[in-house]
Backbone as a printed PyTorch tensor [residue, N CA C, xyz], in Angstrom:
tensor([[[  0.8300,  -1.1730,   0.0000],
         [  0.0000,   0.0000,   0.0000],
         [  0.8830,   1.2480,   0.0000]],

        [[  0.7020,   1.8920,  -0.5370],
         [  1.0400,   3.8600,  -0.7040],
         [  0.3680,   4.7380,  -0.2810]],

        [[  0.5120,   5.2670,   0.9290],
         [ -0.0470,   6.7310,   1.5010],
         [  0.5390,   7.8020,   1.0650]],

        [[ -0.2540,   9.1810,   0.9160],
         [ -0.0690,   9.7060,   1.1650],
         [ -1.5130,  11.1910,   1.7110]],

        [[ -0.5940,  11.4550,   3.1230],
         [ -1.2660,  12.5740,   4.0040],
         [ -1.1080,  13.6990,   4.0540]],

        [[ -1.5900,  15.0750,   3.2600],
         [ -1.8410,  16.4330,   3.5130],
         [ -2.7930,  17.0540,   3.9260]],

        [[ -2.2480,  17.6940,   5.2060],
         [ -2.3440,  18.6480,   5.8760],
         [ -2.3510,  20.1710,   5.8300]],

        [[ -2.7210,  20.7110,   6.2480],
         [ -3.0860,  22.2520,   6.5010],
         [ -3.4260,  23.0950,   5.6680]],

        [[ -3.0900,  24.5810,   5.5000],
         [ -3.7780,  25.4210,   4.5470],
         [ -3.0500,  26.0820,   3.3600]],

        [[ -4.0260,  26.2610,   1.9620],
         [ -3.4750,  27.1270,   1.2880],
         [ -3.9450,  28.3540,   1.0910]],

        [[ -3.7440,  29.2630,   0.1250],
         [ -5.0130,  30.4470,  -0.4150],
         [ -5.3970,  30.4990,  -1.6400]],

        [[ -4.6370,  29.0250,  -2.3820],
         [ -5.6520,  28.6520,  -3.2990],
         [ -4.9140,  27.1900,  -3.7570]],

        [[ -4.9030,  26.8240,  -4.8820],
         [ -4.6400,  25.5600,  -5.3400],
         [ -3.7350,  24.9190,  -5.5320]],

        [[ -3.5080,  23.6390,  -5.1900],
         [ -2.2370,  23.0640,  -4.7650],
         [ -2.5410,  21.0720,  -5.5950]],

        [[ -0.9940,  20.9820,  -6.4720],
         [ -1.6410,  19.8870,  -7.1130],
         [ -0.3200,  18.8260,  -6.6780]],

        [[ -1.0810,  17.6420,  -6.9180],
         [  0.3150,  16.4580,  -6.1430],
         [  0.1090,  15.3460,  -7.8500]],

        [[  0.9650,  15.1440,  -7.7920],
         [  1.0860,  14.1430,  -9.0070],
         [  2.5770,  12.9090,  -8.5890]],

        [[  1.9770,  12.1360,  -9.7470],
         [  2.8310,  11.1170,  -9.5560],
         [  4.2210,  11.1590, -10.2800]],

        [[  5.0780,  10.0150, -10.6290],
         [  6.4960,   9.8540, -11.5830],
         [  6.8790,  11.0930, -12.2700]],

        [[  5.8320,  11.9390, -12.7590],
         [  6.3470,  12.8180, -13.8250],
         [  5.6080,  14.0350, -13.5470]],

        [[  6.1400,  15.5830, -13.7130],
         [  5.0450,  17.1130, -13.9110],
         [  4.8650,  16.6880, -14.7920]],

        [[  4.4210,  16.2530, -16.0500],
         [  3.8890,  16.2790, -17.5360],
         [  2.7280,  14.9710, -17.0460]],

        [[  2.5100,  14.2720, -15.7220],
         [  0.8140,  13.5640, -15.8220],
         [  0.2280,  14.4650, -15.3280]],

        [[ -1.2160,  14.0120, -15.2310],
         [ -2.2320,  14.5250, -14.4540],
         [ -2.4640,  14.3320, -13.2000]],

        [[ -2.6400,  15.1890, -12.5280],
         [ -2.5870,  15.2630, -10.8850],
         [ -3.4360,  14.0400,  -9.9350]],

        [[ -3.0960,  13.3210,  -8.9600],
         [ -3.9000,  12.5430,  -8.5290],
         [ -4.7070,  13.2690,  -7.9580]],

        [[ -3.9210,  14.5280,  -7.0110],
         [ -4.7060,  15.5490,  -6.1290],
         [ -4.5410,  16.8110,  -6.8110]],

        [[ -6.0000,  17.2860,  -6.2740],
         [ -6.1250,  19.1370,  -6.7150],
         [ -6.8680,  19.5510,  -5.2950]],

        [[ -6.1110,  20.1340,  -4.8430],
         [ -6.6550,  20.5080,  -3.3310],
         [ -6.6240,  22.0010,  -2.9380]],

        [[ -7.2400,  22.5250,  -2.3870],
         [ -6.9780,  24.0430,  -1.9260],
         [ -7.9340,  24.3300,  -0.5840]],

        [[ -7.4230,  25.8900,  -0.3080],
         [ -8.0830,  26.0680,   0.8950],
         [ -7.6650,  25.0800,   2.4680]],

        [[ -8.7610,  24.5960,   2.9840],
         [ -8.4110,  24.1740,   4.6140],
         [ -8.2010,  22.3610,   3.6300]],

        [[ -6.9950,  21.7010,   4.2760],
         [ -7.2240,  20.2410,   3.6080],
         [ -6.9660,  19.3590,   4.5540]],

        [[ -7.6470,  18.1150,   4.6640],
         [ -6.7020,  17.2120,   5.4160],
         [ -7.2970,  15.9980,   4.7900]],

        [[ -6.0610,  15.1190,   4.0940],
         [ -6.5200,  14.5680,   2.7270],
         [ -5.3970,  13.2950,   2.6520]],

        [[ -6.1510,  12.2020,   2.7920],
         [ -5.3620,  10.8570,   2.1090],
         [ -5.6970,  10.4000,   1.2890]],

        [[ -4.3560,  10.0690,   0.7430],
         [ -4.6280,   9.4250,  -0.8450],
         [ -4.2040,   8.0230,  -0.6390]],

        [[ -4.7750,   6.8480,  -1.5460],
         [ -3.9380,   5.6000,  -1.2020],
         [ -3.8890,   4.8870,  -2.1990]],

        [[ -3.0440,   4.2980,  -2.7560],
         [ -3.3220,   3.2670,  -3.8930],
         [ -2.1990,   1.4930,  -3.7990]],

        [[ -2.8350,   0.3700,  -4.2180],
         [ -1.7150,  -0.3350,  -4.3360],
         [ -0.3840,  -0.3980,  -4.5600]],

        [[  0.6280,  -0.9430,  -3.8570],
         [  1.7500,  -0.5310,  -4.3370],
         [  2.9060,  -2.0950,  -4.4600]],

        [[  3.1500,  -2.7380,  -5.1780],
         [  3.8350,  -3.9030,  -5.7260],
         [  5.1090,  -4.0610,  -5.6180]],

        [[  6.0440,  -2.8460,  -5.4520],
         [  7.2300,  -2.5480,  -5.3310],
         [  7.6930,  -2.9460,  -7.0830]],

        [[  7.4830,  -2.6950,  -8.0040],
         [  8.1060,  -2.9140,  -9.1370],
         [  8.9870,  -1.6150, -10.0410]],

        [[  8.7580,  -0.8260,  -9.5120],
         [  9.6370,   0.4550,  -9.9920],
         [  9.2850,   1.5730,  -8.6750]],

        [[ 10.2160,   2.6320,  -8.5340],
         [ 10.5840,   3.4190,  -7.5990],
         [  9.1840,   4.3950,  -7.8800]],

        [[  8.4850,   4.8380,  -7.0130],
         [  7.8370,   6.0830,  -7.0440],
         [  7.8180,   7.3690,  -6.5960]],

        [[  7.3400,   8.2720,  -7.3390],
         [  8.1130,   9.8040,  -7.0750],
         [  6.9480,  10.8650,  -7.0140]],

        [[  6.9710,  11.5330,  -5.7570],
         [  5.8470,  12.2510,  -5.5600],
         [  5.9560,  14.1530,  -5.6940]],

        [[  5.3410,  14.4570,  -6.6860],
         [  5.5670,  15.8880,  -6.9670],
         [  4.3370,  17.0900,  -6.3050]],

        [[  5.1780,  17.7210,  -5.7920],
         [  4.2240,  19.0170,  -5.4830],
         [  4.1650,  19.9490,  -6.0550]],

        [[  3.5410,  20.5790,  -6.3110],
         [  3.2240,  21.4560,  -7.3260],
         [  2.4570,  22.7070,  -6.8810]],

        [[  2.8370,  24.4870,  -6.3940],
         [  1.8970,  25.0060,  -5.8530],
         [  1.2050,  25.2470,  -6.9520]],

        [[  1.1060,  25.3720,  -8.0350],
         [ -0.3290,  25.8500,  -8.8150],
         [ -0.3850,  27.1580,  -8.8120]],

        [[ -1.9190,  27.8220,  -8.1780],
         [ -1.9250,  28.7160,  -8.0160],
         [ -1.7180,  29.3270,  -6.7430]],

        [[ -1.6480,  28.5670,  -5.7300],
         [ -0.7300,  28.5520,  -4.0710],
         [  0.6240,  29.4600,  -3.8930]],

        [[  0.1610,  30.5060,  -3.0750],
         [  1.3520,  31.6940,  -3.0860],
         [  1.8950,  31.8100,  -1.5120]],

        [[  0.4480,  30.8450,  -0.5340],
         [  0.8230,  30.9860,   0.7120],
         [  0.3930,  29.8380,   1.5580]],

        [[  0.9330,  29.4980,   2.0060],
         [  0.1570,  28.3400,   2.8860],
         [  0.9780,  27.6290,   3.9490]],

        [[  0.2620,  26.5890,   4.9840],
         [  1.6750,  25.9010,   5.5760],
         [  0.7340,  24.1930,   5.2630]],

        [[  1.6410,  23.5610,   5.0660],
         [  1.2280,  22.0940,   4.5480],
         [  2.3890,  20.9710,   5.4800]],

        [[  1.6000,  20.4370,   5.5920],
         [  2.7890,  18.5650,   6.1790],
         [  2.3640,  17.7910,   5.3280]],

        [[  3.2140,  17.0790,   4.4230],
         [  3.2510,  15.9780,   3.1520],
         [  3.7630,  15.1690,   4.0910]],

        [[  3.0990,  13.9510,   4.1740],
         [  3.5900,  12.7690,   4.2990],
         [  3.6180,  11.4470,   3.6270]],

        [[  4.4090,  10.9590,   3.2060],
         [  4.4500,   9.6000,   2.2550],
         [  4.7350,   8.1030,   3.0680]],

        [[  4.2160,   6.8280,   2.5030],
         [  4.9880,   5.9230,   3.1950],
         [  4.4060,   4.9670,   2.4250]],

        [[  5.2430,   4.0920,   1.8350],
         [  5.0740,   2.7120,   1.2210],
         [  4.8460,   1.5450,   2.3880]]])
């Protein structure tokens, strides 16, 4: 299994994606968040988690990951 947990606030939009910036975001989150994501995880190639503020100029956030 693959978690991941965000926490706290932005003042506007905030995107999390997977392996690459050129996919589409798993998460699009903004404002007050407190947000898990989860998906199977097989261990067959390394995974890489991107943050992205978007349109997010201010905020305080805790990312947490864990295979």
């Amino acid at each position: 299994m693959m978690n991941i947990w965000i926490e706290g606030t932005v003042n506007d939009t905030i995107l999390i994606k997977m392996n690459s910036a050129d996919n589409q975001p798993i998460l699009k989150l903004s404002g007050e968040i407190k947000e898990r994501w989860y998906a199977d995880y097989y261990g067959f190639q390394k995974q890489i988690i991107i943050f992205e503020p978007y349109r997010a100029t201010k905020g305080d956030l805790k990312i947490k990951a864990k295979l």
